[in-house]
C-alpha positions in Angstrom: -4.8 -25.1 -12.7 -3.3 -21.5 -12.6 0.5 -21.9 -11.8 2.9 -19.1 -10.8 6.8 -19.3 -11.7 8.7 -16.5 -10.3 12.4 -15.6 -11.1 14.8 -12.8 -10.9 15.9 -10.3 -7.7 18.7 -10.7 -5.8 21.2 -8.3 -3.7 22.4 -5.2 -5.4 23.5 -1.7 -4.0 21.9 1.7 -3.6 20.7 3.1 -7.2 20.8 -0.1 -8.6 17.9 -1.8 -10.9 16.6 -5.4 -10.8 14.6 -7.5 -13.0 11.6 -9.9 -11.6 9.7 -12.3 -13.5 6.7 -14.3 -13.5 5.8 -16.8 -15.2 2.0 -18.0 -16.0 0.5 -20.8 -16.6 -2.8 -22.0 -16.5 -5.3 -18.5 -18.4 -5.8 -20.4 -21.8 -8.2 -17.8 -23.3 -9.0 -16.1 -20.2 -7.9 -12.7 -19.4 -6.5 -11.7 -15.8 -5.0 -9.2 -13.3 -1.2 -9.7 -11.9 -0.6 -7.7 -9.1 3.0 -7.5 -7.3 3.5 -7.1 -4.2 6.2 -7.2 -1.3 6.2 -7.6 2.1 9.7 -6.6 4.4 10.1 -8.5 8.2 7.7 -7.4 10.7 5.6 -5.5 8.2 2.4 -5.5 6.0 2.4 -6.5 2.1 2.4 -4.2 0.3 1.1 -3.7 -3.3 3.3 -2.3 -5.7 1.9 -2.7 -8.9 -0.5 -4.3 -11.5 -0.9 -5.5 -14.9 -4.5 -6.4 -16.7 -3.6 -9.3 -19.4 -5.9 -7.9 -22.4 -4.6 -4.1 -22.0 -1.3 -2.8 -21.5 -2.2 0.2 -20.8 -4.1 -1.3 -17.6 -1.5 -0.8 -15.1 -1.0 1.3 -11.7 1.6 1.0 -9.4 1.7 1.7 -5.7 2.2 5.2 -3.7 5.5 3.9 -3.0 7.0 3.5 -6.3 7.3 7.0 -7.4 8.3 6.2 -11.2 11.0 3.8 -10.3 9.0 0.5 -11.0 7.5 -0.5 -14.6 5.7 -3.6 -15.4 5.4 -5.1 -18.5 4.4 -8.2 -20.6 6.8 -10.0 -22.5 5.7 -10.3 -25.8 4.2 -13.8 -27.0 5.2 -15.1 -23.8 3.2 -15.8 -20.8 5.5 -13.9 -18.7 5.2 -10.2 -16.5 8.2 -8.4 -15.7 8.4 -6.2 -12.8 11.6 -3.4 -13.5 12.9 -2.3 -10.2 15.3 0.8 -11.0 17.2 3.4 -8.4 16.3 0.7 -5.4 16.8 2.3 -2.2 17.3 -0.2 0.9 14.1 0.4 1.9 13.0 -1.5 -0.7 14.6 -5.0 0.4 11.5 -7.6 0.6 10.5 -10.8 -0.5 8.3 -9.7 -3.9 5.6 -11.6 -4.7 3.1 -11.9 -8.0 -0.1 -13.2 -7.3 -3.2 -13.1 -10.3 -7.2 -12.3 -9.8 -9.4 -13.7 -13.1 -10.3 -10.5 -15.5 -9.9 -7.0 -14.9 -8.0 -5.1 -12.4 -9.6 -3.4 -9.4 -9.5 0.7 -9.1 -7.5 2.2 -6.5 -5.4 0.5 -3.8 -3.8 -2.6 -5.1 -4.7 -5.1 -2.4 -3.3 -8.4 -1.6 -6.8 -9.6 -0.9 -8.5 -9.1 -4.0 -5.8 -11.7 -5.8 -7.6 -15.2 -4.8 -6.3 -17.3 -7.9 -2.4 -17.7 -7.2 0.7 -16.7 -6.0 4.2 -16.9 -6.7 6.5 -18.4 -4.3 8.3 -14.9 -3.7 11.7 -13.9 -4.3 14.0 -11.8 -2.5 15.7 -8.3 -3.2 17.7 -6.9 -0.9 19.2 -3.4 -1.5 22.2 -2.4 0.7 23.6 1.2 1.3 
């Protein structure tokens, strides 16, 4: 069974970076896609980036990240980081990580295409 651990976020101020964390559990020998995602009250998730397990270098992010967001694998560890640098409030949510089994999916990063798990969220919450 695929399990998602999340970790990290928090309140900071305007400029300021944060560190999520997701743990994984449950891929022994099989490759997958993390996406992350948030979702703000009263509005749609949205995707903000993505990570293919068996290449690094298959990542996107969202339109609204504009450089400020990596994501990353630690290394020998079952866990993707999402680096959240120069928030802006506008970027207070509850983040989410959710997997989809192999490769990652060209162009918009959707929530509905990740059908194998999600976190349980965690909150960041920038203020001015």
């Amino acid at each position: 069974q695929v399990r998602l651990t999340q970790s990290g976020g928090g309140s900071v101020q305007t400029g300021e970076s944060v560190r999520l964390s997701c743990e994984v559990s449950g891929y022994t020998g099989i490759s997958y896609c993390m996406g992350w995602f948030r979702q703000a009250p009263g509005k749609e998730r949205e995707g903000v980036a993505q990570y293919y397990s068996a290449d690094a270098g298959g990542r996107s992010y969202g339109h609204a990240v504009n450089g400020r967001f990596t994501v990353s694998q630690d290394n020998g560890k079952n866990t993707v980081t999402l680096q959240l640098n120069n928030l802006k409030p506008e970027d207070s949510a509850m983040y989410y990580c959710a997997t989809r089994r192999r490769w990652c999916l060209p162009g918009d990063i959707e929530p509905g295409d990740y059908d194998d798990a999600w976190g349980q969220g965690t909150p960041v919450t920038v203020s001015s």
